[in-house]
N, C-alpha and C positions, 0 to 999 in steps of 0.2 A: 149742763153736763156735756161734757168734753169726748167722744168716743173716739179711738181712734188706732191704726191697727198698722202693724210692722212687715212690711216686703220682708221677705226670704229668701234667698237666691238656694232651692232644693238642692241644687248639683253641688254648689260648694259646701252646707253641712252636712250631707248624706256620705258620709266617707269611708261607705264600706266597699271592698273589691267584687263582693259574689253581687253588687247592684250594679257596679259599671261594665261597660260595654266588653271589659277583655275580656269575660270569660263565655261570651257566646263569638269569639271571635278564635277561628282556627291557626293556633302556634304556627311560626315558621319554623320549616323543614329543610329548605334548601338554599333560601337566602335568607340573606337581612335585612329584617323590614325599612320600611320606610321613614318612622315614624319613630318616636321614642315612647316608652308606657312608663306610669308611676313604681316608684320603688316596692311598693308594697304591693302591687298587683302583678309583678315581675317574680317576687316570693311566692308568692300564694301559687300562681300556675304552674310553677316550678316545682315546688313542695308536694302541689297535688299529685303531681305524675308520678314522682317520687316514693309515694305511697306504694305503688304497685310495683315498688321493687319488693326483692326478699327481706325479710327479718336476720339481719348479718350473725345475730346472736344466737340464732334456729339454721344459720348455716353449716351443715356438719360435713361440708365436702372442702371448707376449705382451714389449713391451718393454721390462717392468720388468725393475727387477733383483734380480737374484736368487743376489746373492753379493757380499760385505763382507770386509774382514779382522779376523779376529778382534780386536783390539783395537779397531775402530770400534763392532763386538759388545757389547765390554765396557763402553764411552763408553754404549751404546742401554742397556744393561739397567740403568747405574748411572742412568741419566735418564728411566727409563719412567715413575716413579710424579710427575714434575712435570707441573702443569697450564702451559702456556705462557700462559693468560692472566693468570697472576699474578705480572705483571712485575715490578710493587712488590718480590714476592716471589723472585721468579727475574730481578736485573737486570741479571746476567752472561748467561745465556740468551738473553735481549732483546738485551742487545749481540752476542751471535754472530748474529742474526739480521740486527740490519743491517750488521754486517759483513757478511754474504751478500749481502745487496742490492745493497751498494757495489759490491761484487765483479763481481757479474752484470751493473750497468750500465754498469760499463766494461769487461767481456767486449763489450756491444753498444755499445759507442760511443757512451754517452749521452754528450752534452752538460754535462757536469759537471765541476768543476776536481778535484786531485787531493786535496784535501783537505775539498771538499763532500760534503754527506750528501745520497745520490740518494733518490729518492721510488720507494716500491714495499715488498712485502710476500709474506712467507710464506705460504702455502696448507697445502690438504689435499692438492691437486695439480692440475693444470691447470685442470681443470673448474670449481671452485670459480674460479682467476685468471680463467678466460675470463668468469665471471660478472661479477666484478668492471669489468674492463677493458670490457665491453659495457655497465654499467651507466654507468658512467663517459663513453662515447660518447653515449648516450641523455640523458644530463643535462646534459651541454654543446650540445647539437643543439638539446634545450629552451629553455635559454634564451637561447641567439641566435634563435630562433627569435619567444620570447615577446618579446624586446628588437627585433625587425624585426617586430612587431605580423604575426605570419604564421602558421597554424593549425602546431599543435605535436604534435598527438595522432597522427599515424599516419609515427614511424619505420622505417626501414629498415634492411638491412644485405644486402653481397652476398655471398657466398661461394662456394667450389665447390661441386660436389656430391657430393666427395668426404673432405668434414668431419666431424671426431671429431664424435659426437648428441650429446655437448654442446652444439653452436653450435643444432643445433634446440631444447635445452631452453630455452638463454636466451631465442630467440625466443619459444617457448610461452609460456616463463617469466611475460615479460616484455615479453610484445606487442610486439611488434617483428616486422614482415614479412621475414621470408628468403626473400629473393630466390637460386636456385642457379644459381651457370652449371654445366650437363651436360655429360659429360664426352663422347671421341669414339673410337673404334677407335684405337690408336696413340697416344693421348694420355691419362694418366689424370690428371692435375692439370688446375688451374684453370688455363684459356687468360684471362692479363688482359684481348687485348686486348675478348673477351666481356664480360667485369669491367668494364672502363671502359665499354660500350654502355650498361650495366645502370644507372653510375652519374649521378647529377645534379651536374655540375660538376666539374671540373678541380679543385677543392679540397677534393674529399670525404678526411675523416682516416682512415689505416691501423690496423687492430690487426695486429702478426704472430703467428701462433699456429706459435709456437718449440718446442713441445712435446717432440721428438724431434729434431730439426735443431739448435735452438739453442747444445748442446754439444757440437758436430760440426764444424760450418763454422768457427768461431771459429777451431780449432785445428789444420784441415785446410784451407779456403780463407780466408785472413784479406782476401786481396780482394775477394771474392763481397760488393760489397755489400745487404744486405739489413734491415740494424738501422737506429738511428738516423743513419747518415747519410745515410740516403733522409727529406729534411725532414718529406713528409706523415704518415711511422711516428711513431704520435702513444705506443703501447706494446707491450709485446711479453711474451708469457708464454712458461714454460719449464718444463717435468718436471727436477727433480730426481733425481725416481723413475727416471726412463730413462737416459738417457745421462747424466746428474747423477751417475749410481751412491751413490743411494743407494736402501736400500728403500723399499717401496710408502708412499707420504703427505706425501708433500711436493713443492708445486708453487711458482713467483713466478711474480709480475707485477711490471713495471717501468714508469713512465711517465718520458716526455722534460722532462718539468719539473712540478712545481707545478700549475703554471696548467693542465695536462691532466688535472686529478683535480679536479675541483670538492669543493669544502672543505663545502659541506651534505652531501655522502657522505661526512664523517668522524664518525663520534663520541669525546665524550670522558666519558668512563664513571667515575665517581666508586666505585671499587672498592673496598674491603678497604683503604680511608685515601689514595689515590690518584687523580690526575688521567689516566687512561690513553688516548687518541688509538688507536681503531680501524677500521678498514676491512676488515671480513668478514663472510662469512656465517653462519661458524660463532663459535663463543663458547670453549668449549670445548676444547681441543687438546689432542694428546703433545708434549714440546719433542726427544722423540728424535732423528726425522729431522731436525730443524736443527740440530743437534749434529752429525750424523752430515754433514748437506753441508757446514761448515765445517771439518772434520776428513778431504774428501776435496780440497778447496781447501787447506786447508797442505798436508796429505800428498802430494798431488801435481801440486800445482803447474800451469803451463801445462806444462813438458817433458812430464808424467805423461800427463794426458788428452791431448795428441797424438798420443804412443804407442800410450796403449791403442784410440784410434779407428782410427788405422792399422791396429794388427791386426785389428779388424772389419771395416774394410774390405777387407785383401788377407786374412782369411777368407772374406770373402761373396764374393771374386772368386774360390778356390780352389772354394767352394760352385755356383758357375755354371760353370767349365768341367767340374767333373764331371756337373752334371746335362745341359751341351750334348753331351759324348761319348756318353748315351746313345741320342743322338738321335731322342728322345721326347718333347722337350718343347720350348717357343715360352718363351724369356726373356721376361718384359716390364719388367722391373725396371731401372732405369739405372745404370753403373758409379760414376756421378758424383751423389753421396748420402749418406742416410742408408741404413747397412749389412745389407741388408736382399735376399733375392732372391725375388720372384716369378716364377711360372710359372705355365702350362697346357701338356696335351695339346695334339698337333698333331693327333691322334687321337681324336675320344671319341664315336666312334661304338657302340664295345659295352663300353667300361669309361671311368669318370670319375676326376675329381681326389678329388672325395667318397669313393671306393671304396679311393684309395692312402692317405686322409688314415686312414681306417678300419681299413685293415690294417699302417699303421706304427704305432698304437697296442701292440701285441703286441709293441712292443721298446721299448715306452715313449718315443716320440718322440709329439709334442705339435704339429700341423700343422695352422691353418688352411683349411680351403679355404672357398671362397665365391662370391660374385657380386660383380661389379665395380658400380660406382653408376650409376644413371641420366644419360647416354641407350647405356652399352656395360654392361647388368644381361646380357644373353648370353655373356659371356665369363667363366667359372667356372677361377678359380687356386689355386693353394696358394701358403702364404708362408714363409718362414723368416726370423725377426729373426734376428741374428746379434750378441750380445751379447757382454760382457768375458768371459764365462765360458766363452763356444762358441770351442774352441781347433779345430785345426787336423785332431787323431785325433778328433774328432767330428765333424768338417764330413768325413772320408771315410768315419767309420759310419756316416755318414747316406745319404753315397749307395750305399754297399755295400746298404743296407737296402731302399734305393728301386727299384734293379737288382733285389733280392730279389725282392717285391714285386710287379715288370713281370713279371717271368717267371710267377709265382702268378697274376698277375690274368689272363694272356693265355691260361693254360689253361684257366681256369673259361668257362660261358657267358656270355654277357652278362645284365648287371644293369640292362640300357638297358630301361624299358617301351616295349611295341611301340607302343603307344602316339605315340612321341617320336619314330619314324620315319615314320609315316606320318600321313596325315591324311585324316578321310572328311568330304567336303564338307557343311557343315550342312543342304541344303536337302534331302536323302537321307533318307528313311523304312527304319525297321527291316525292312519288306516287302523292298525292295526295293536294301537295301544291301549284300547280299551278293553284287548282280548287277554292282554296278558293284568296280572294283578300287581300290585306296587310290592316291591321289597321294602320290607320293613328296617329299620334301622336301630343299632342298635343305639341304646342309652345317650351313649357318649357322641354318637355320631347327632343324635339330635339334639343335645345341648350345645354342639358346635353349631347347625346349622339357625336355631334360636339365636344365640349369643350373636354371631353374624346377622341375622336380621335385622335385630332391634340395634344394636351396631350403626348399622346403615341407614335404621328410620329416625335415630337421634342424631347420627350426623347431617341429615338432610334439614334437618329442623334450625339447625345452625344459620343465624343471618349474619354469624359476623367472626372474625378472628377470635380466639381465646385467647 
């Protein structure tokens, strides 16, 4: 009888990653290692950190989206690796692109027959449009300007003062004075008729910044004029990304004709054996998300996005009668919109909005709170967008959770610094301030001085650009 027994090399059939050496070995932070690691162990440590990000779908402060159907998935991952500036090369790509155009300028009422090619263009997403489109104002204002022999160097624009900082970078940008109208208690959007104060002439030209609205109203008030058939709407940008339903990167711009894009802001770039006609900032692109917004345009149609805006909207109406029952909180958000509900405290003299946004974290809910813009920065809310994906058993875990929450917060002391309630008059010396007693402040004075604090202790918390 024969016994007789087989070596094993342990290390090479033991092929799991949580046994080998990377994962008691500290990731690089500021360089690059030396060494190369296994594919799969490169996944895994990646994946894991990963983990402790947010739940994108429990995120309700931001308006992207954050949910596709699987075969629009599959269109993204078959099209990730094309560059979209290589039309020549990608010229079925390019045509789904202005087929979007087309599409979206007669969602807005351009002025264009039905078999015309509208003027306008794909983004990264708004930001980049609203560059575009502002650049475009400023180089028509030039030269009627320079043609009316009339100094040209210090453009304008007005805006609210409740504008994505985009509209401030392009000013930065691009020297251009932003002019804000401030907002007022009760009112948080741009009052025109403040707009028109601000403006010079009854014929100054409009951008609309569609961002979020633009594929909403279309489909829920098609009367609401607000596109091109307001003559002065010289263009109008739109998120894709948001109510578009498609993922985050892609944004248009659309102008009313030709003649409102001046043609020195095009180039035509002699590419890879090709004449190519550009207007962007970036060069470089994914053609993903433009596959993916023409794919949600067949797919569904105008019926489609009516639908699903509907149910945004009688969700965020479902979303505010529960947070009115528990009569804790001051609505300020309007029914008639984009789907979306704000609130404050009626209350926040020993607990803030800052403190519920804090402790819904712990069920993985995802809640803005903040300061309103100048001239109402005292009024400190939380928000909820209410997207295609925030169904109905979410919109009542949310408030189940919020009710939670009240109850939690009401027993703890307050997290109010004393500070915020009282105030000791400046011309008081440390001798003799303990003789006198604090003035009390009233309501408003300490929800400004709250709102400002936590203000300041969230922006400190900040390790990195937004």
């Amino acid at each position: 009888m024969v016994i007789s027994t087989t070596a094993t090399d342990s290390d090479e059939n033991l092929n799991s990653t949580f046994a080998s050496r990377y994962v008691r070995t500290a990731l690089p932070r500021f360089k690059m290692p030396e060494n190369s690691m296994p594919k799969d162990a490169a996944y895994q440590v990646i994946n894991d950190e990963l983990m402790l990000d947010g739940n994108p779908r429990l995120n309700l402060a931001s308006f992207v989206t954050t949910w596709m159907e699987p075969e629009c998935n599959d269109l993204i991952m078959a099209s990730i690796n094309k560059n979209y500036v290589d039309m020549d090369e990608y010229p079925v790509t390019t045509e789904l692109q202005n087929r979007c155009v087309n599409i979206i300028a007669h969602l807005f009422n351009a002025p264009v027959g039905d078999k015309e090619t509208a003027v306008g263009v794909g983004t990264v997403g708004s930001s980049e449009a609203i560059m575009l489109a502002g650049l475009a104002f400023k180089r028509k204002w030039q030269n009627k300007r320079k043609a009316e022999g009339k100094p040209y160097d210090k453009p304008n624009i007005v805006t609210g003062a409740n504008v994505q900082v985009c509209w401030e970078k392009f000013a930065r940008y691009f020297e251009v004075e932003l002019k804000e109208v401030k907002l007022t208690e009760g009112c948080y959007v741009m009052d025109p008729v403040k707009a028109v104060e601000m403006e010079n002439g009854w014929n100054t030209p409009i951008h609309v910044d569609a961002a979020s609205g633009g594929f909403i109203a279309p489909f829920i008030w098609p009367e609401l004029e607000w596109d091109f058939r307001l003559p002065l709407v010289k263009s109008i940008n739109v998120s894709g990304h948001k109510y578009g339903l498609v993922y985050a990167g892609v944004g248009w711009v659309v102008w009313r004709s030709k003649e409102d894009l001046p043609d020195e802001l095009i180039f035509h770039i002699n590419y890879l054996g090709s004449d190519q006609p550009t207007f962007t900032l970036n060069f470089s692109k994914g053609s993903s998300q433009i596959i993916a917004q023409y794919y949600q345009f067949i797919r569904l149609g105008f019926e489609g996005y009516k639908r699903i805006m509907e149910n945004c909207l009688e969700n965020a109406r479902a979303l505010k009668e529960g947070l009115e029952k528990t009569g804790r909180f001051k609505i300020l958000s309007k029914d008639k919109g984009v789907p979306l509900v704000a609130f404050s405290l009626k209350d926040s003299s020993k607990h803030t909005v800052f403190e519920i946004a804090e402790s819904l974290r712990r069920f993985g809910w995802i809640l803005p709170a903040y300061t309103m813009p100048a001239d109402a920065q005292h009024i400190a809310v939380l928000r909820v967008v209410v997207r295609e994906d925030f169904n109905r058993s979410l919109a009542e875990r949310l408030i189940s959770h919020i009710e939670q929450v009240l109850r939690e917060t009401d027993a703890l002391p307050s997290r109010v610094p004393v500070e915020a309630a009282h105030i000791i008059p400046a011309d008081k010396t440390l001798d003799n301030m303990a003789e006198n007693k604090a003035v009390k402040k009233s309501e408003r004075e300490i929800q400004e001085e709250v709102a400002l604090y936590w203000k300041r202790l969230v922006s400190e918390r900040k390790t990195g650009p937004c």
